[in-house]
C-alpha positions as CSV (number, residue, x, y, z in Angstrom):
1,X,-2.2,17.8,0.8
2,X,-3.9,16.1,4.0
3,X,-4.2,12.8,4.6
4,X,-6.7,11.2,6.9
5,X,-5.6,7.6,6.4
6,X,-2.4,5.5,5.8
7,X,-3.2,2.7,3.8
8,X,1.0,0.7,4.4
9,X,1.9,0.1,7.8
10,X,3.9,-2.5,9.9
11,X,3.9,-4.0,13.2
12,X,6.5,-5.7,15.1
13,X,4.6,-8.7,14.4
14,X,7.9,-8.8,12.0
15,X,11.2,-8.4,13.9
16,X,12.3,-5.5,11.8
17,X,9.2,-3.1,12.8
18,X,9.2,-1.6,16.5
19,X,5.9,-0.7,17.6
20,X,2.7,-2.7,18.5
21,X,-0.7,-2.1,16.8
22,X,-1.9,-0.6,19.8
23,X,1.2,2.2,19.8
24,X,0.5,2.7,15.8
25,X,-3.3,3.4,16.3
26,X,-2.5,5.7,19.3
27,X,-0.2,7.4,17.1
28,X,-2.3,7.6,14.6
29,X,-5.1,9.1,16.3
30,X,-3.2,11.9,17.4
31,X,-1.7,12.5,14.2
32,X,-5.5,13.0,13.1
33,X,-5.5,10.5,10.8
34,X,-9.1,8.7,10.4
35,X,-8.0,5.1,9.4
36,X,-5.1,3.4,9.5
37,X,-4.2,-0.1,7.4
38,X,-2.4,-2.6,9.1
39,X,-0.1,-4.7,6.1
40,X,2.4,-7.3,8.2
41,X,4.7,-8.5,5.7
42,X,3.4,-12.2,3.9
43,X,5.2,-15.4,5.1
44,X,7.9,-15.3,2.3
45,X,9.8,-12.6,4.2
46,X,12.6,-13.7,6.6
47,X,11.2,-12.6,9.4
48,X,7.6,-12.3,8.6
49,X,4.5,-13.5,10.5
50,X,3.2,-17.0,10.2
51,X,0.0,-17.3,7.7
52,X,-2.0,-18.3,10.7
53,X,-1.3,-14.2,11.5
54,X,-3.0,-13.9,8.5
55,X,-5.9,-16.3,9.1
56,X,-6.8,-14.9,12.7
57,X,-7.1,-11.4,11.9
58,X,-10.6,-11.1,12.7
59,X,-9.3,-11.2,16.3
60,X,-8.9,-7.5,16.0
61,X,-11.1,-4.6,16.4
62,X,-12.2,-2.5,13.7
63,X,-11.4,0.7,15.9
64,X,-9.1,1.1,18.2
65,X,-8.1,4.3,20.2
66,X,-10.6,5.8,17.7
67,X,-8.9,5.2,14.2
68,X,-10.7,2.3,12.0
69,X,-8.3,0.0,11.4
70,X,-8.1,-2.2,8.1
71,X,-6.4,-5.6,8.3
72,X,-4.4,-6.9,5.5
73,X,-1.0,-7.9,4.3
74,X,1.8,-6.7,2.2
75,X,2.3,-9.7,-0.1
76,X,5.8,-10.6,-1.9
77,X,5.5,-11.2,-5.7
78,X,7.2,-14.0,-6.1
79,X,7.9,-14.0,-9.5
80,X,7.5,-12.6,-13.2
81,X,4.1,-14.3,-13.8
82,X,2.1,-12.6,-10.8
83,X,2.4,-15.1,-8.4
84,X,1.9,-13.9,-4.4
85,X,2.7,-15.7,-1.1
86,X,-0.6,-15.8,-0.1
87,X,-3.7,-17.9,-1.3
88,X,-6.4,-16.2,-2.9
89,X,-9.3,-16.9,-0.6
90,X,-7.3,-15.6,2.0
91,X,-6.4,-12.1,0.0
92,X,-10.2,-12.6,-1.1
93,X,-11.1,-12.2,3.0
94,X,-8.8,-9.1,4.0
95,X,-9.2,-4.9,3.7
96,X,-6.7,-3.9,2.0
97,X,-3.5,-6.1,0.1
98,X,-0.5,-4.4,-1.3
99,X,1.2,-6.1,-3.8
100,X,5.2,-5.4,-3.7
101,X,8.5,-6.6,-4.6
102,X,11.3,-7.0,-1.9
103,X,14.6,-8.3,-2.8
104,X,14.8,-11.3,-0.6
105,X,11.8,-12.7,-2.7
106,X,12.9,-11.3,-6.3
107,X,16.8,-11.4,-5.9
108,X,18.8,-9.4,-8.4
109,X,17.5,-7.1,-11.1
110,X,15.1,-7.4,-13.3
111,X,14.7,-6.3,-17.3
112,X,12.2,-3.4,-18.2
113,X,11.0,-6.2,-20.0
114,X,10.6,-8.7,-17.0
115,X,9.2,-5.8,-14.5
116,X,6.6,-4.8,-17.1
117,X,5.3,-8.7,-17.7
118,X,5.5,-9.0,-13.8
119,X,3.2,-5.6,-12.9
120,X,0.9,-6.3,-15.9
121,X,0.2,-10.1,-14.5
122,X,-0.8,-8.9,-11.2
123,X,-2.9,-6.1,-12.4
124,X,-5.0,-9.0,-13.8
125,X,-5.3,-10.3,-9.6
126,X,-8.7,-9.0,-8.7
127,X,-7.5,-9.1,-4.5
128,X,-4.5,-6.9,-5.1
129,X,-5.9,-3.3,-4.0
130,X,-2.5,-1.4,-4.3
131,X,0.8,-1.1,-5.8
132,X,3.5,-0.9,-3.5
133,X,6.9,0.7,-4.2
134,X,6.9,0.1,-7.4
135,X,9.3,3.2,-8.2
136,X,12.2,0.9,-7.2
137,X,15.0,1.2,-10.1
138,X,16.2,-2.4,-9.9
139,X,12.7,-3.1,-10.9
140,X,12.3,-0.5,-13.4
141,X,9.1,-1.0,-15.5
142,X,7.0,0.9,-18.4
143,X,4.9,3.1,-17.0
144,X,3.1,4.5,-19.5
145,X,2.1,0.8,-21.1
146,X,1.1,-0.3,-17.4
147,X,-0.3,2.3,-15.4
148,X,-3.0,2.6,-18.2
149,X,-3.9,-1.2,-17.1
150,X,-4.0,-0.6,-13.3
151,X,-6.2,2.4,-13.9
152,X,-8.4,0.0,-16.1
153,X,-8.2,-3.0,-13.3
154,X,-8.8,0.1,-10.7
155,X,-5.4,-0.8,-9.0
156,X,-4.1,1.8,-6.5
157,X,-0.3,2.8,-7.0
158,X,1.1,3.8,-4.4
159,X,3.8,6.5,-3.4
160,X,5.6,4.8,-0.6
161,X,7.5,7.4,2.5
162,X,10.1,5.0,3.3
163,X,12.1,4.9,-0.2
164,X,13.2,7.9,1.1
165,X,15.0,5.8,4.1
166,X,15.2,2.3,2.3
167,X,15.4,2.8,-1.4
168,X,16.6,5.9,-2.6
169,X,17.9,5.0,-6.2
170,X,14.4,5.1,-7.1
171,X,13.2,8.7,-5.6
172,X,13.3,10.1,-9.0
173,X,11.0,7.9,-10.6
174,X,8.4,8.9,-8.0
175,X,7.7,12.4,-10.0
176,X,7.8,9.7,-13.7
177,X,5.0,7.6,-11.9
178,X,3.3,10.3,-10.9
179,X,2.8,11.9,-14.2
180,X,1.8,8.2,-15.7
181,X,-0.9,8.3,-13.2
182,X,-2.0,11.3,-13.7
183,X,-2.2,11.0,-17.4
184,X,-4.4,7.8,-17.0
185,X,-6.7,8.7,-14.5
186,X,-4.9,6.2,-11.9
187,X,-6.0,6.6,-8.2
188,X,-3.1,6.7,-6.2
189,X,-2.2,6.6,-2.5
190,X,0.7,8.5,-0.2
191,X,1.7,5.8,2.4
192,X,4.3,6.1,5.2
193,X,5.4,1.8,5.2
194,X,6.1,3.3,8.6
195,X,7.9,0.3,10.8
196,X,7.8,2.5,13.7
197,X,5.6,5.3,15.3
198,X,8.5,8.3,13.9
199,X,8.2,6.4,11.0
200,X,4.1,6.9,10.8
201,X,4.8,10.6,11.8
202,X,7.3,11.9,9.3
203,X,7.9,9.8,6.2
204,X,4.8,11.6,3.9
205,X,6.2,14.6,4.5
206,X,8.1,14.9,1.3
207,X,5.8,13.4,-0.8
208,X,2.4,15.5,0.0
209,X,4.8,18.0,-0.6
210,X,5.7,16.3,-4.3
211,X,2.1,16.5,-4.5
212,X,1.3,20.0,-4.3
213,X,4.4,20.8,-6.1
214,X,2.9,18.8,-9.1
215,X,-0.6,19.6,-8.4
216,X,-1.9,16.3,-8.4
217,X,-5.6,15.9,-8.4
218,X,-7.4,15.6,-5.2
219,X,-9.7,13.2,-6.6
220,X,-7.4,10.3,-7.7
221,X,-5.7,10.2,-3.9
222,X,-7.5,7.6,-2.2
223,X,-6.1,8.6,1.1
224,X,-6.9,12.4,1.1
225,X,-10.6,12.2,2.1
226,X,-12.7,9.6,3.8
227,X,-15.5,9.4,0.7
228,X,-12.7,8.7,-1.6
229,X,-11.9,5.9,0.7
230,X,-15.0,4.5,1.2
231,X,-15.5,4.8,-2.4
232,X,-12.4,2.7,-3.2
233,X,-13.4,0.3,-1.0
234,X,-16.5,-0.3,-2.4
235,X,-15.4,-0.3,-6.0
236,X,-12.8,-3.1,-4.9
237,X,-15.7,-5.1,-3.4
238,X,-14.2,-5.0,0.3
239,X,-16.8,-6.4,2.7
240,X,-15.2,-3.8,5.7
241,X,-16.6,-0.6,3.2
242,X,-19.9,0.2,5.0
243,X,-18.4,-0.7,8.7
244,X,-15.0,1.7,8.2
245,X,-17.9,4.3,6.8
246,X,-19.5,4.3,10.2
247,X,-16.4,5.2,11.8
248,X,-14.5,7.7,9.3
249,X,-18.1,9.7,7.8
């Protein structure tokens, strides 16, 4: 399956990504992709960005080297209850948030139990607009019980490029999550999480491949054409819908 946007992408902005915006955007462009999301990692990560990164990112342009760029964050859920490590006006204010869990913020392992009271609380967050990684196995969670809410609270779930590098114990829940969604009618999206331009190149390989393998519908992949990402946008009430339309229609 094509893509023509990735909707999880880092800058060095953190210390464990290599490549500027600029460089990501270039490289984007040439991949052919249409729009490209930038998601810095939220202030509860070691060695992420200040929240003034956060607060200033109308500095940017909307296109550059002729991708349209969204500007959000990756946010950390902190804990069992929902809770993120950014305010909600500010998520209120960006393109695009995914909502993850990284083990520097949720040490240790959590209980089915835990993991499903954890994704059901922030599927109740109206700024959360994706799902990251959630295929992780030390946060295993019932898929059937929540995917059926993120479809009803139109939340994105998202299959993520770099487990493949990063978090390989949960690769073969990727195919389970992909069936829940598919059951439920939940959109998805195929991200890289690139933190470097080979990165942004190569790590959707695999999973456009899982894609076609499982034949999963065309329509519920918010990345594979730029009306279904438009339309996303719109549905989640993002103010950047009509402006990215210009540039990817």
């Amino acid at each position: 399956m094509q893509l023509i946007a990735d909707l999880h992408t880092h800058t060095l902005c953190a210390s464990h990504a290599f490549n500027t915006l600029t460089e990501m955007t270039a490289a984007a462009h040439e991949m052919g992709l249409a729009a490209l999301a930038l998601t810095d990692h939220a202030p509860a990560m070691p060695d992420a960005p200040h929240i003034w990164h956060f607060a200033n990112l109308s500095a940017l342009p909307r296109r550059q080297n002729g991708v349209a760029v969204l500007y959000g964050a990756e946010v950390n859920v902190m804990d069992t209850k929902g809770g993120l490590d950014l305010p909600q006006t500010m998520l209120a204010g960006m393109d695009w948030v995914v909502a993850s869990i990284h083990s520097p913020c949720m040490p240790g392992v959590l209980t089915c139990k835990e993991a499903t009271r954890l994704w059901l609380a922030v599927a109740e967050n109206p700024y959360v607009d994706c799902i990251g990684h959630s295929e992780q196995q030390n946060y295993r969670y019932d898929y059937d019980t929540v995917v059926r809410v993120f479809a009803q609270n139109r939340k994105v779930v998202e299959l993520n490029g770099n487990s493949a590098n990063v978090r390989r114990d949960g690769i073969p829940n990727m195919r389970l999550l992909l069936e829940a969604c598919a059951k439920h009618g939940c959109r998805i999206t195929v991200n890289s999480d690139a933190h470097s331009v080979p990165q942004l190149q190569n790590n959707t390989r695999s999973l456009s491949a899982l894609l076609d393998e499982v034949q999963f519908p065309q329509a519920l992949v918010v990345n594979a054409t730029a009306q279904n990402l438009i339309n996303e946008l719109k549905t989640h009430g993002r103010a950047c819908a009509d402006e990215i339309g210009g540039i990817v229609l």
